[in-house]
C-alpha positions in Angstrom: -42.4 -79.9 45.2 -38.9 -80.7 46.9 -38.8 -77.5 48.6 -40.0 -76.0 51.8 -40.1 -72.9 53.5 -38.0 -72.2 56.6 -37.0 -68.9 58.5 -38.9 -67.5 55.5 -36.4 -69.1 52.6 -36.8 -71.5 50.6 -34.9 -74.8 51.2 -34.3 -78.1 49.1 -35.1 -81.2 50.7 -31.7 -82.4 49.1 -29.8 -79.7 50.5 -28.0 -80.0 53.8 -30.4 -77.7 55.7 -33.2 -79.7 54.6 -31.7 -82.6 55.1 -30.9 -81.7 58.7 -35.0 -80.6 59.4 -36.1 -84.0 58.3 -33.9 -85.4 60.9 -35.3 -83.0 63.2 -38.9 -83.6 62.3 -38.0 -87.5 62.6 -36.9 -87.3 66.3 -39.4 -84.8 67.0 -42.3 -87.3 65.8 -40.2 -90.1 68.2 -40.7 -87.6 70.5 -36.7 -87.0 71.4 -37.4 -83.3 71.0 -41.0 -81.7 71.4 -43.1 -79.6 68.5 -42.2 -76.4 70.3 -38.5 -77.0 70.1 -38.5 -78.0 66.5 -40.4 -74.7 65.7 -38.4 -72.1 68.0 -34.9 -74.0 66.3 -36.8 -73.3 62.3 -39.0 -70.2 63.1 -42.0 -72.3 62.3 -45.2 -71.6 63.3 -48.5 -73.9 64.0 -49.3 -73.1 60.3 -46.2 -74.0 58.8 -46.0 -77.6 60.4 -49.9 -78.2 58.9 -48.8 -76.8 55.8 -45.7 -78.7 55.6 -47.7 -82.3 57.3 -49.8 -82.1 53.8 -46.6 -81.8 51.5 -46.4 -85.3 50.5 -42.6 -85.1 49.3 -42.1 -83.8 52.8 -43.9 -86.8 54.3 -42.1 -89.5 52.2 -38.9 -87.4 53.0 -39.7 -87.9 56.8 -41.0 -91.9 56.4 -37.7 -92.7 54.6 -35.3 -90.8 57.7 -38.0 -92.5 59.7 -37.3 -96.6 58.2 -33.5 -95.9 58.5 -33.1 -94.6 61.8 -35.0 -97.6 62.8 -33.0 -99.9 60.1 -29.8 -98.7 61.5 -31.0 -98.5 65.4 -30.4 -95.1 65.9 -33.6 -94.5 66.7 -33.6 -96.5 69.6 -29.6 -96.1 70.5 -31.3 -91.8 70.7 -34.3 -93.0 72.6 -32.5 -95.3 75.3 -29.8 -92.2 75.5 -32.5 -90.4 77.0 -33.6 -92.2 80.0 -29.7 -93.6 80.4 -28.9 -89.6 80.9 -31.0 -90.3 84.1 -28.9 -93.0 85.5 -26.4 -91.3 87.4 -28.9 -89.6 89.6 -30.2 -93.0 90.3 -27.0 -94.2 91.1 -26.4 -91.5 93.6 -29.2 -92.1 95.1 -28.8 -95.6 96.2 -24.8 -94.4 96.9 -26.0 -92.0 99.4 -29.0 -94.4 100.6 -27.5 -94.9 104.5 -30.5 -98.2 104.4 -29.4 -99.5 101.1 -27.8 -102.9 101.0 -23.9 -102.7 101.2 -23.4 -103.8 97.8 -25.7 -102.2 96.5 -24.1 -99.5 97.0 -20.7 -100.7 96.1 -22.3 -101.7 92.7 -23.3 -97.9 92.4 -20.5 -96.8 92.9 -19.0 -98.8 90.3 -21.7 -98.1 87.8 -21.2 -94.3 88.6 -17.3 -94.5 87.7 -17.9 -96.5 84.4 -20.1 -93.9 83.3 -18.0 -90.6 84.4 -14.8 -92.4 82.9 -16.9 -93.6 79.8 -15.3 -96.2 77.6 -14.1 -93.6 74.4 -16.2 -95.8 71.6 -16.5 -92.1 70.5 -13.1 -92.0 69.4 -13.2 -95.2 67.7 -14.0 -96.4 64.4 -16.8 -98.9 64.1 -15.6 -102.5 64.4 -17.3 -102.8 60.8 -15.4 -100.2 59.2 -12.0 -101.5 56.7 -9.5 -99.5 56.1 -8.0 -101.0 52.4 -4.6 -100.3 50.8 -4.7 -101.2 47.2 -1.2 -100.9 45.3 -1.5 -101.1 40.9 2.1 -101.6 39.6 0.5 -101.5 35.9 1.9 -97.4 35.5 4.5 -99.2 33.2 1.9 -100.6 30.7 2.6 -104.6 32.1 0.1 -107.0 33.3 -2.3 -105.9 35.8 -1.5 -107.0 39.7 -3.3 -106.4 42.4 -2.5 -105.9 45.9 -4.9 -105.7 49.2 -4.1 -105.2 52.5 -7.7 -105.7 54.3 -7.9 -105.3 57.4 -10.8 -104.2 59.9 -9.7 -100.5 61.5 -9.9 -101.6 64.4 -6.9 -103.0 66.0 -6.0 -105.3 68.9 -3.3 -105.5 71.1 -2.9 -109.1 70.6 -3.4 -109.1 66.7 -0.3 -111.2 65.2 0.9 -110.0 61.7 -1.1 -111.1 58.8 0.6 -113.4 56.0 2.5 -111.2 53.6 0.3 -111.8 50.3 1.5 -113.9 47.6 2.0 -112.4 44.3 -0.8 -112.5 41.4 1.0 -113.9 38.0 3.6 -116.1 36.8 6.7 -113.8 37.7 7.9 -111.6 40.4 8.7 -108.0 39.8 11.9 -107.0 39.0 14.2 -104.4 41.0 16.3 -102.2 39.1 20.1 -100.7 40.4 21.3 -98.5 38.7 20.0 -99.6 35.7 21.3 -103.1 36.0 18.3 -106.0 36.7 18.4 -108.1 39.8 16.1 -111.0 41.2 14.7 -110.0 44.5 
């Protein structure tokens, strides 16, 4: 049984709904969201959680979100989010603190701008991600050369050029003019 019941349908496990509710049940049972949200956000009631705690496809659903959030760290990136949200009231108070140690203070302050400028890692791609350009000249029937440009997406502003890459095979591809052939 791969499906469950929510807001009164039936939903797939697999489908993106279902998908989403695991997700939700995961965080819920970190406790990053309580029971009652999870069921006002689904329409569940008390009934439908035991009903679907004793689904068993549901419960290995939720134990393998469960082993890669914690694989991945999201789990704990989500959970340290949470009591990070409460730093800048922190902050503020040891800013505003007239007692407080000079640079303590200072150091708030700083703190306090870092985080309301934020450092845009949002916007970024993940230093992991590669972004891979792979030319095939073989259209023509020839032999078979490949190309790759691999490089990681990000990119810094003191990155020199990269060697240009040599050619695979024993000869270098022609240019045609005007149907005339010449070396290049």
């Amino acid at each position: 049984m791969s499906e469950i019941i929510l807001r009164g349908v039936p939903v797939d496990l697999d489908s993106a709904v279902g998908y989403a509710f695991v997700c939700d049940a995961v965080r819920s049972a970190e406790g990053l969201i309580d029971d009652a949200q999870l069921m006002e956000t689904y329409e569940l009631t008390a009934e439908d959680l035991r009903t679907l705690a004793a689904n068993k496809t549901f419960a290995r659903a939720v134990q393998a979100e469960r082993n890669r959030r914690v694989r991945t760290g999201l789990a704990a990136r989500e959970s340290a989010s949470g009591y990070f949200i409460k730093a800048p009231k922190v902050l503020d108070s040891i800013m505003m603190d007239e007692q407080a140690n000079a640079r303590h203070r200072i150091e708030a302050v700083r703190e306090l701008r870092q985080t309301a400028i934020g450092s845009g890692d949002a916007e970024r791609p993940m230093d992991t991600e590669r972004f891979v350009i792979r030319i095939d000249l073989t259209a023509g029937g020839g032999e078979v050369h490949h190309y790759d440009f691999d490089k990681p997406t990000k990119i810094e502003t003191n990155d020199t050029p990269p060697e240009q890459p040599k050619l695979v095979g024993s000869e270098r591809p022609k240019l045609v003019i005007d149907n005339e052939k010449s070396d290049e």
